[in-house]
C-alpha positions as CSV (number, residue, x, y, z in Angstrom):
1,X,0.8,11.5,-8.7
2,X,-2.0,12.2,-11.7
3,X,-4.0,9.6,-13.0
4,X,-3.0,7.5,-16.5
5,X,-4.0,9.7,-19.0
6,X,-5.9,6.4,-20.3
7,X,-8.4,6.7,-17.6
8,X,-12.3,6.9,-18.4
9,X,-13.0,10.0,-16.9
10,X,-16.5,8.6,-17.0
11,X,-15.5,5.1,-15.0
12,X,-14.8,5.4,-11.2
13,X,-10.8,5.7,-10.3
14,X,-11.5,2.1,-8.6
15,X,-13.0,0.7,-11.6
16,X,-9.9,2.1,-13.8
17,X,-7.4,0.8,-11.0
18,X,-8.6,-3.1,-11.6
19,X,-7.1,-3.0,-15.4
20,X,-4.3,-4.1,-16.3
21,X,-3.3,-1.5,-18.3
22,X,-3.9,1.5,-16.0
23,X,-2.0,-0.1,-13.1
24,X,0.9,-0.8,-15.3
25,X,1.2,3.0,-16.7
26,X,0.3,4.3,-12.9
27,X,3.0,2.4,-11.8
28,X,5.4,2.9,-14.2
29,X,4.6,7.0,-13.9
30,X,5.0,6.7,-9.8
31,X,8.6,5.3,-10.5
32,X,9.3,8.0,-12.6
33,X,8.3,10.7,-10.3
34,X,9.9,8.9,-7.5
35,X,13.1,8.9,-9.5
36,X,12.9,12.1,-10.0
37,X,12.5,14.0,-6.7
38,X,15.0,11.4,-4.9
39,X,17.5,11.0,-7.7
40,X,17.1,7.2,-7.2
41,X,17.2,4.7,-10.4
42,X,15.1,1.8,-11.0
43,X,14.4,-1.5,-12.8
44,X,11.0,-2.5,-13.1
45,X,10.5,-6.1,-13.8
46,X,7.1,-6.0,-15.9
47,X,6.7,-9.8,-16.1
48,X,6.6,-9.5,-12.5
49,X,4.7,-6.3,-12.6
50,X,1.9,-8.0,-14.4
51,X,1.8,-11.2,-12.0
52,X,2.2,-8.6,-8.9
53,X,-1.9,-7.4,-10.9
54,X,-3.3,-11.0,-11.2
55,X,-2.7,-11.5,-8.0
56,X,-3.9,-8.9,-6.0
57,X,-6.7,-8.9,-8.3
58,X,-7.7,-12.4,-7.3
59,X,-7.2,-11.3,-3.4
60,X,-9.3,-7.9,-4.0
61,X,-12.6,-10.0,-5.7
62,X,-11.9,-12.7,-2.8
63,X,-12.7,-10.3,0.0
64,X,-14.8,-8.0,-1.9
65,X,-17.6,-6.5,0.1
66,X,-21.3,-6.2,-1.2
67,X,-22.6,-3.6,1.2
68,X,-21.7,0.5,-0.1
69,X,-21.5,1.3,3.5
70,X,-18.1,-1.3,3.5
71,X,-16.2,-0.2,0.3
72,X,-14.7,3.0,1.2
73,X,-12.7,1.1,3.9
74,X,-12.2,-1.2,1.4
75,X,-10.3,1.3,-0.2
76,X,-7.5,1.1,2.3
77,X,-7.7,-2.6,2.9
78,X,-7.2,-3.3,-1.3
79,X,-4.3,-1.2,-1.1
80,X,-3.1,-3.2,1.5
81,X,-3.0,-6.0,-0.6
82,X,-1.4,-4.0,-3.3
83,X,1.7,-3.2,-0.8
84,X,1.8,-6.6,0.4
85,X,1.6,-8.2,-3.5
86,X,4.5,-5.9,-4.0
87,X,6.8,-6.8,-1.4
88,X,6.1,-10.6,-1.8
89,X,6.8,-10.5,-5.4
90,X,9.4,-7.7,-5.9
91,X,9.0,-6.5,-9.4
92,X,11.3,-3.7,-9.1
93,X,15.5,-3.5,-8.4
94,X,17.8,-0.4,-7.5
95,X,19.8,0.1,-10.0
96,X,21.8,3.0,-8.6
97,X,21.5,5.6,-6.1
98,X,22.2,9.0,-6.0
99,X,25.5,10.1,-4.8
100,X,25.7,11.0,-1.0
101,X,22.3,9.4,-0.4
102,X,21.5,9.7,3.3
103,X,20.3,5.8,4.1
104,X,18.4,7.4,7.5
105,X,15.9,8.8,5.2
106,X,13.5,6.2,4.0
107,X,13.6,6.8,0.5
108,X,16.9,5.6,0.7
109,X,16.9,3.4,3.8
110,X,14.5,1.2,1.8
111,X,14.3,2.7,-1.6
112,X,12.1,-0.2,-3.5
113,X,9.9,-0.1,-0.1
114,X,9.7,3.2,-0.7
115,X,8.4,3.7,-4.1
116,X,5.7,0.6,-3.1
117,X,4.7,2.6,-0.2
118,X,4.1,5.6,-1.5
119,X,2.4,4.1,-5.3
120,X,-0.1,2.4,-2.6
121,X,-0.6,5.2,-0.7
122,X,-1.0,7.9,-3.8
123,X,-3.9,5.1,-5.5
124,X,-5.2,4.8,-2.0
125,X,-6.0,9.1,-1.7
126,X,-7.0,8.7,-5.5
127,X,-10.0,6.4,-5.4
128,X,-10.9,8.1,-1.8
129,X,-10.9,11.5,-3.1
130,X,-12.3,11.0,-6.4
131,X,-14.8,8.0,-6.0
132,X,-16.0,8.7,-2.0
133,X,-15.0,12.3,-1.3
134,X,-12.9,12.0,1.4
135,X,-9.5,12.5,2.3
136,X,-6.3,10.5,3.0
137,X,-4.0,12.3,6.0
138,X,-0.8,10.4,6.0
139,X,1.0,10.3,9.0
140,X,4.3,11.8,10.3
141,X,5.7,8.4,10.4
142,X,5.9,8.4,7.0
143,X,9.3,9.6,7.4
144,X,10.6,8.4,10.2
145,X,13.4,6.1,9.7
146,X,12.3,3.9,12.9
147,X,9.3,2.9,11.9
148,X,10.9,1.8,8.6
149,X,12.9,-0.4,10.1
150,X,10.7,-2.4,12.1
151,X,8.3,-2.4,8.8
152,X,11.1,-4.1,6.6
153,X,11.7,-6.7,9.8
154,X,8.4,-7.6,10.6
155,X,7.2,-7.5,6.2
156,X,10.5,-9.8,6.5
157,X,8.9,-12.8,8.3
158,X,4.7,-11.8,7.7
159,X,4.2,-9.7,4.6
160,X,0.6,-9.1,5.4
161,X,1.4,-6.9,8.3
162,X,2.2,-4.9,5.3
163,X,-1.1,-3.9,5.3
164,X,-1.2,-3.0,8.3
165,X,1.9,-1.1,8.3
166,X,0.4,1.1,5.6
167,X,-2.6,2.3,7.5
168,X,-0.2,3.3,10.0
169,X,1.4,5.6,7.2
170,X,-2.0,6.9,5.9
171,X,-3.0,7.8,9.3
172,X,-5.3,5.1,10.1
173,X,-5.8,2.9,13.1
174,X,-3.8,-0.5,11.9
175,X,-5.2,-3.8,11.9
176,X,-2.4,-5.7,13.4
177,X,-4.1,-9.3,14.0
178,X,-4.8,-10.8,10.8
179,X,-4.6,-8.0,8.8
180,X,-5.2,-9.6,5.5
181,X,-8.9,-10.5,6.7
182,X,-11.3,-7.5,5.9
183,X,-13.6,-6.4,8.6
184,X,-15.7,-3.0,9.3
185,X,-17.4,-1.7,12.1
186,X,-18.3,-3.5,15.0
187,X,-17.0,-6.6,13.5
188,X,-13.5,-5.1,13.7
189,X,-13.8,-3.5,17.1
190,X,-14.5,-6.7,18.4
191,X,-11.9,-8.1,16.9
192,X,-9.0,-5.6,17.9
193,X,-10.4,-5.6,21.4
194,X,-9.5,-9.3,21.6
195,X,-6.0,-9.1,20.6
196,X,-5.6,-6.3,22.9
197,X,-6.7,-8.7,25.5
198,X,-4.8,-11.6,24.3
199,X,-1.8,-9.5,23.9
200,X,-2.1,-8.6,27.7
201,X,-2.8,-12.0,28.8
202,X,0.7,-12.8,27.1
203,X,2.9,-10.1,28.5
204,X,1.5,-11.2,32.2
């Protein structure tokens, strides 16, 4: 994916991703691409597309962090809510797949999944790579039918574990209790040693 050529090469990626405009063309250039290398065809609902912005702008500038040290995990956690807005509000339809598409592989398994996924996850390598320097290393289980299943169950009945779901993809440790509440460092360890616990206590 290349950046909107409307972007301010002078204005951080993550300053150019909270317009309305720039998510809109980003978006509507991922589905292109996506329709391209997987031969699949789709509808993009741009009243929806535009609600599916308000509202995860209101849920980024909720949970926005003040600290530098906290915004480059931010990153990950905003596109979180980017994937989860998605999903919720489904701005985008199939409107025909390629002949003889294999439904194991996930761009066809789950083909509006899919293109959310991967729009999240291309944003998400942008703003780390151009605004903090570092690198997104997305995980084998990327493609790996499975894993897609039990993402489109479990989005089914809690969309936030979205969030979660794509850290797993980028490679990341997921936040599986409450994803949709940011927390960093020790905070978070805390945090995901506690469910571990709880989650034992249960099982016994």
């Amino acid at each position: 994916m290349t950046l909107p050529a409307s972007t301010d090469s002078e204005q951080p990626i993550r300053k150019s991703a909270q317009r309305l405009r720039w998510f809109v063309q980003a978006f509507e250039e991922q589905a292109e691409q996506t329709s391209r290398e997987t031969g699949t065809r789709y509808t993009v609902d741009h009243g929806r597309l535009a609600a599916v912005f308000a509202q995860w702008l209101k849920d980024f500038q909720a949970q926005k962090p003040e600290r530098d040290e906290d915004k480059p995990a931010y990153v990950g956690f905003a596109a979180g809510l980017m994937l989860r807005t998605l999903i919720e509000m489904k701005p985008v339809s199939v409107a025909a797949l390629p002949g003889g598409a294999d439904t194991t592989n996930p761009a066809y398994f789950w083909p509006e999944g899919y293109l959310y996924v991967v729009f999240c996850l291309n944003v998400r390598g942008l703003v780390l790579e151009g605004d903090y320097h570092g690198e997104q290393h997305t995980s084998a289980l990327l493609n790996e039918t499975r894993t897609w299943w039990s993402f489109k169950e479990n989005v089914a009945d809690d969309p936030s574990l979205a969030m979660a779901f794509l850290d797993l993809f980028a490679g990341d440790e997921p936040q599986w209790s409450v994803p949709h509440l940011f927390r960093t460092g020790r905070i978070r360890g805390l945090a995901d040693r506690f469910y571990k616990q709880e989650t034992l206590k249960a099982v016994d």
